[in-house]
C-alpha angles and dihedrals in degrees: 000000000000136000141206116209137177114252133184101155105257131129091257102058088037093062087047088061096044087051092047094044085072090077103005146066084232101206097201109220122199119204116209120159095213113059104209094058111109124211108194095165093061095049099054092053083052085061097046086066095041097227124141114264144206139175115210134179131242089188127227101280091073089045096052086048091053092046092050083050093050096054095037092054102035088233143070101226101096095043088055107050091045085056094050092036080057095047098050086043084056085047100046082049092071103017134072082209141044134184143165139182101254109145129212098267094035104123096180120056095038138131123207122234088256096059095042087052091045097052086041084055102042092044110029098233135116119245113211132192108185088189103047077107100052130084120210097256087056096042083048088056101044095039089051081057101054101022143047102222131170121205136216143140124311109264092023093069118069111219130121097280122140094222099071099060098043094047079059097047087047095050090044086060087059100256126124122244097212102092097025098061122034118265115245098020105178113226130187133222121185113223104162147013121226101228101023 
């Protein structure tokens, strides 16, 4: 059976799909809202775990309304979980099975039960998350067992995530990002398996 999940070539999403490759054909899926913009990085971490990978578009429009919600809040939690929450409902919509690689102590992205029970409802999938369980100290462990990662800032380092793309939108409306996204956000970027 196959499965969508989230990628945005970290070392979070990228243990999920080592973990899901176990019982499933794992399609990885990488969310970008202009669709010109090329992620190379993500793709070749893609090919380091020799899953099949595509790039799709959100367009513009959803971009313009997180960053609105950004600059409305003073924060990017709820943008970015809108955004995630749209990108597993486009999922559910082709696959039997979703999944993503939110942790146990992630706070953004993350859906609520409610909203898990609710897509599993409207589009007759089943959402999974193979590290709910799983706190960062202990991802960090498993994935330093299975990948090669670097790690940076986020926005200096160019993997898959949301969070650049809307930190450039916000800044191209004239608004600062320091005091809207946490300083010294730690981002991921695969760059090797261990055994391939």
């Amino acid at each position: 059976m196959k499965a969508g999940l989230l990628f945005s070539g970290g070392k979070d999403s990228a243990l999920a799909a080592v973990m899901l490759a176990r019982d499933y054909e794992v399609e990885l899926t990488t969310f970008v809202f202009d669709p010109a913009r090329e992620v190379p990085s993500v793709e070749a971490a893609a090919h380091v775990l020799d899953l099949p990978w595509k790039k799709r578009s959100f367009g513009n429009e959803l971009l313009e309304e997180a960053v609105s919600m950004v600059i409305a809040s003073g924060y990017p939690n709820d943008a970015i979980t809108m955004v995630h929450r749209r990108a597993v409902e486009t999922l559910a919509g082709e696959y039997a099975v979703v999944g993503d690689g939110t942790r146990l102590n992630d706070r953004v992205p993350m859906l609520t039960k409610g909203d898990v029970l609710s897509i599993a409802d409207r589009f007759g999938c089943s959402y999974v998350r193979p590290l709910l369980g799983y706190g960062k100290a202990e991802v960090d462990r498993l994935a330093g067992r299975h990948l090669v990662f670097t790690c940076g800032e986020s926005g200096l380092i160019e993997n898959g995530d949301y969070e650049s793309e809307i930190r450039t939108a916000v800044r191209r409306r004239g608004c600062q990002v320091q005091g809207l996204f946490p300083d010294h956000h730690e981002q991921s970027l695969v760059t090797g398996a261990f055994g391939s």
